[in-house]
C-alpha positions in Angstrom: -80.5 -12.3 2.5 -77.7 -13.3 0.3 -79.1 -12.9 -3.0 -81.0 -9.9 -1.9 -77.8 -8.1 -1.4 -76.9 -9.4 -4.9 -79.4 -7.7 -6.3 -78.4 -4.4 -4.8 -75.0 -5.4 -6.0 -76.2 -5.6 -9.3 -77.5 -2.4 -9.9 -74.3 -1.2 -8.2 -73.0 -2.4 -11.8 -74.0 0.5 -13.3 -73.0 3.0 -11.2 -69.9 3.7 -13.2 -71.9 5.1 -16.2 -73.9 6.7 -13.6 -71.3 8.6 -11.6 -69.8 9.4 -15.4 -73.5 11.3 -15.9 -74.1 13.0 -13.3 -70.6 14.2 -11.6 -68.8 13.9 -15.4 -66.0 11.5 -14.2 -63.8 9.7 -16.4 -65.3 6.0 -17.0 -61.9 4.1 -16.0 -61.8 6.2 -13.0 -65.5 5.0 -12.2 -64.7 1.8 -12.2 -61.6 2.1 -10.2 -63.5 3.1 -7.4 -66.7 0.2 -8.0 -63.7 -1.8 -7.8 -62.3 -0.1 -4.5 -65.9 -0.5 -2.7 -66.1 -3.9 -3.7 -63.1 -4.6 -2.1 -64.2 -2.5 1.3 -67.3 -4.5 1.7 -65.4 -7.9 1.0 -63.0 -6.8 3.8 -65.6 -5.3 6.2 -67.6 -8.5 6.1 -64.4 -10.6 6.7 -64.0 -8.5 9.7 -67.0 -8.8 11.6 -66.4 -12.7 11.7 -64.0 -11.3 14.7 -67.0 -10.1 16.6 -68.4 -13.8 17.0 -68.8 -15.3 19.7 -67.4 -18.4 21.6 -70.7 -20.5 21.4 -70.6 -20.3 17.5 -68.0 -23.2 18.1 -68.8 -27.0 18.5 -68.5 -28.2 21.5 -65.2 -30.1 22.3 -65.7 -33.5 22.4 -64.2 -36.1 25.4 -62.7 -39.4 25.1 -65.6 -41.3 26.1 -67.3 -39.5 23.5 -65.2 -39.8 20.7 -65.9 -43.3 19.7 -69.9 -42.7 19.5 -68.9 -39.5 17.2 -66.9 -41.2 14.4 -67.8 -40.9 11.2 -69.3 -44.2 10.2 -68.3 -45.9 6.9 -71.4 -45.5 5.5 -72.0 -42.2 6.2 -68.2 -41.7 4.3 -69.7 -43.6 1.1 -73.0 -41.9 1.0 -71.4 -38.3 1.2 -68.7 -39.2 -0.9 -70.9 -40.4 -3.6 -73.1 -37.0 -3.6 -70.5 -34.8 -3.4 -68.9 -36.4 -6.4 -72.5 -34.9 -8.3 -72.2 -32.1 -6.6 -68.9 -31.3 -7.9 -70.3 -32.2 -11.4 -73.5 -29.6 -10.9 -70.6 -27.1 -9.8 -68.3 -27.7 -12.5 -71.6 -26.8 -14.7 -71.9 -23.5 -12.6 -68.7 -23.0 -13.4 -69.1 -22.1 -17.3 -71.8 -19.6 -16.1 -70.5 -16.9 -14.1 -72.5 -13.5 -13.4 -69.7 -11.4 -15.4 -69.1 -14.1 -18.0 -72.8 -14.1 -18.6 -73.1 -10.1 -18.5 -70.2 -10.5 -21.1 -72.3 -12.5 -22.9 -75.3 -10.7 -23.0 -72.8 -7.6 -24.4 -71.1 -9.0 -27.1 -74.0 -11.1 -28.3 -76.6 -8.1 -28.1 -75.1 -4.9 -27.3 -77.1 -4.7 -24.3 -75.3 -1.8 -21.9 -74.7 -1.4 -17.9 -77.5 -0.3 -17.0 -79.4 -2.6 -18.4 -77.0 -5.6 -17.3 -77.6 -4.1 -14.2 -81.3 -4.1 -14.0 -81.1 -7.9 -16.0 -78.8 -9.5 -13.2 -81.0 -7.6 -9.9 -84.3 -8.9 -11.3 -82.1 -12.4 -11.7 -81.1 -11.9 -7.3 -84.6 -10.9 -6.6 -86.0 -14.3 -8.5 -83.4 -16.4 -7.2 -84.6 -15.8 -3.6 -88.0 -15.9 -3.6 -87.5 -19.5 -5.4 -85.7 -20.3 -2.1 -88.9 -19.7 0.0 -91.1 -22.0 -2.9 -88.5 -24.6 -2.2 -89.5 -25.5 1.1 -93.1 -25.4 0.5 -92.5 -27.8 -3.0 -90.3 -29.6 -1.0 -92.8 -30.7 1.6 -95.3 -32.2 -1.0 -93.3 -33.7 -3.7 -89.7 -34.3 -1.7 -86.5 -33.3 -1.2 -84.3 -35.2 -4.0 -87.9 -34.4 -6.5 -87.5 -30.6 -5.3 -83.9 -30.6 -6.6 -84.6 -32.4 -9.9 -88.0 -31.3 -11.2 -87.1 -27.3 -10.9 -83.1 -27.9 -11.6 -84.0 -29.6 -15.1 -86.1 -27.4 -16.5 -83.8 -24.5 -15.4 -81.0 -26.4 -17.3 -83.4 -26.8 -20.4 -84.1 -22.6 -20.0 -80.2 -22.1 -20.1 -79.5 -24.3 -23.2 -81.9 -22.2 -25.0 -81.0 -18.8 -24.5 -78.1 -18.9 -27.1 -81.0 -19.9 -29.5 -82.8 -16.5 -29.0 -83.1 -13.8 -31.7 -83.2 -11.1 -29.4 -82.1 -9.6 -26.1 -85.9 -9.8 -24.6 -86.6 -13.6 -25.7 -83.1 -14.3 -24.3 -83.7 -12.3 -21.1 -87.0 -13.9 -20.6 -85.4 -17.3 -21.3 -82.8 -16.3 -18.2 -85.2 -14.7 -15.6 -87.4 -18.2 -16.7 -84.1 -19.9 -15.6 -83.2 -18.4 -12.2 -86.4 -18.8 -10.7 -85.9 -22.2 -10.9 -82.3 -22.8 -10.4 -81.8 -21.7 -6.8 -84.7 -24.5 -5.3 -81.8 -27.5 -5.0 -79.9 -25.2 -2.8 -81.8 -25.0 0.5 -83.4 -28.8 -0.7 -79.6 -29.9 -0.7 -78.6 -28.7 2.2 -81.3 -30.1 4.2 -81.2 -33.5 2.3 -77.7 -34.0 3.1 -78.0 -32.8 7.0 -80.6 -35.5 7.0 -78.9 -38.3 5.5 -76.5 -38.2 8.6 -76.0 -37.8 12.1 -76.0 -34.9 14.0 -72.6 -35.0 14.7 -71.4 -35.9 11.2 -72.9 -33.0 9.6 -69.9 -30.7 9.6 -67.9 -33.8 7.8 -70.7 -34.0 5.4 -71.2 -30.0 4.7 -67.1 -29.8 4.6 -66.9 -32.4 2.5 -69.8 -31.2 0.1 -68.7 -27.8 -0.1 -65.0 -28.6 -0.7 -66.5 -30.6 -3.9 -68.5 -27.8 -5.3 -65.7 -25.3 -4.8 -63.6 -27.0 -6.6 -65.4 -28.2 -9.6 -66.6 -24.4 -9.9 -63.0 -23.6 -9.7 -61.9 -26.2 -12.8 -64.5 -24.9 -15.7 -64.4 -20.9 -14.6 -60.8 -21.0 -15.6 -61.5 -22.5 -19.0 -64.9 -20.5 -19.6 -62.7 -18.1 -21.2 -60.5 -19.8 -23.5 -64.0 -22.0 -24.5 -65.4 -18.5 -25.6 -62.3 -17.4 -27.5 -61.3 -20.2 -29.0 -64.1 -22.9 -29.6 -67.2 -21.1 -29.7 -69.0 -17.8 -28.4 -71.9 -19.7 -26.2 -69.7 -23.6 -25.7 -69.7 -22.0 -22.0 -73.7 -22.0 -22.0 -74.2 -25.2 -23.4 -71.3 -26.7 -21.7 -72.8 -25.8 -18.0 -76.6 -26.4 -19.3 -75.4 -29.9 -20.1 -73.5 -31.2 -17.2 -76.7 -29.9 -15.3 -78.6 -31.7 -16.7 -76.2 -34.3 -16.8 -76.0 -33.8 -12.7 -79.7 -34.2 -12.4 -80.2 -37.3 -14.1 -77.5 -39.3 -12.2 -78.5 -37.6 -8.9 -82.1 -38.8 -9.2 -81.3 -42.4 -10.4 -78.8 -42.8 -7.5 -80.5 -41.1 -4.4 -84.4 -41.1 -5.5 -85.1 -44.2 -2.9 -82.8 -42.7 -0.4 -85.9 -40.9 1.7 -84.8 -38.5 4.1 -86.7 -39.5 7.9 -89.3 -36.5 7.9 -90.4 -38.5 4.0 -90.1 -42.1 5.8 -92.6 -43.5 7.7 -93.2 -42.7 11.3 -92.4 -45.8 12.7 -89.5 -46.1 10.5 -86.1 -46.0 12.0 -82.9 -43.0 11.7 -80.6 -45.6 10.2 -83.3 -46.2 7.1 -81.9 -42.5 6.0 -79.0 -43.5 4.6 -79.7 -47.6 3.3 -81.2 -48.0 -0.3 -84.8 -49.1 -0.9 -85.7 -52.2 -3.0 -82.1 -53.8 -2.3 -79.8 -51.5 -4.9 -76.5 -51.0 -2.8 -74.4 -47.8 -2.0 
């Protein structure tokens, strides 16, 4: 659902140039009101968290219980360790931003809003039907596979696109991209629920998504300045590298860590999280 509202949203894009065709308004004044819807939805969607209900909340947890749900030591090192390469995928993510790639796309080849717009909801659309091939690749190949086998190639999409001669190899090279890129997201998620007990998953998923946030938050600052002052695409091959750079170590580290559904069945919880063939944490 997410990135099929994303792909509305990106069509919205060209709705200034459209409102400026067909009522005759001023193009500033377009985009003052995109702007002004944008920040009605982001609003109206804060505001119906306040219509949740009680039982969306964890249960509070007793005394007695609070020895048996305590984070384990291992269970810090294991999260710890992937959210570190999670924060270095993010920090990748970060050079890449929607507008900094529309931007892109502008400067490089001219191309206008409406076709930005039609670019970017083709890019939603792809982005979640790869989430519904995840679980089905995931299930024959694996989790951690699922995350590197269509992450890497997505990577090697991205560092080609500023090697294009056109706007329809380049967009081609993109779409090729973000049907690809959005498989580690629900294979992530589920690998790292699994790696832990069920009452260390909010640790893990706070922990995780504290990581990402903030590596994303580091290189989108600088994406900018890279552009201006170091070169027009360092933000594309910047991001396509620590990607790649992400799934290389991410695979080495946590290809023997099996999740239990990929273990054996008579193979016990604990195995989820303690290295095969000896190599330590």
């Amino acid at each position: 659902m997410l990135d099929a509202s994303g792909a509305v949203g990106a069509l919205a894009g060209a709705l200034p140039i459209a409102l400026q065709n067909w009522i005759g308004i001023g193009i500033l004044p377009a985009y003052r009101w995109l702007f002004f819807s944008y920040t009605a939805l982001n609003l109206t969607s804060a505001l119906l968290y306040l219509f949740l209900d009680s039982q969306v909340e964890s249960r509070a947890v007793t005394g007695a219980e609070r020895e048996l749900t305590r984070v384990t030591p291992q269970t810090k090192r294991v999260v710890w360790r992937i959210a570190t390469l999670f924060a270095l995928d993010s920090a990748g993510g970060g050079f890449l931003a929607d507008a900094l790639l529309a931007y892109w796309f502008f400067l490089r080849f001219g191309v206008n809003e409406k076709q930005l717009g039609v670019l970017f909801f083709v890019v939603r659309i792809l982005n979640a039907l790869s989430h519904l091939g995840a679980a089905w690749l995931a299930k024959r190949i694996g989790l951690v596979r699922t995350m590197v086998f269509t992450h890497l190639p997505s990577s090697l999409f991205l560092l080609a696109v500023p090697l294009a001669p056109n706007f329809r190899i380049a967009a081609v090279l993109l779409l090729s991209r973000e049907a690809l890129v959005e498989m580690d997201v629900p294979t992530r998620q589920s690998y790292v629920a699994a790696l832990v007990q069920p009452h260390e998953r909010v640790y893990a998923s706070s922990v995780t998504n504290l990581a990402r946030t903030g590596g994303w938050a580091v290189t989108a600052s600088a994406a900018g300045a890279l552009m201006q002052h170091v070169a027009f695409s360092a933000p594309l091959a910047l991001g396509g590298s620590l990607k790649i750079l992400y799934d290389v170590l991410l695979y080495r580290s946590f290809r023997g860590i099996k999740p239990p559904e990929e273990q054996p069945q008579d193979s016990s919880r604990s195995a989820a999280i303690a290295p095969t063939k000896g190599r330590s944490l």
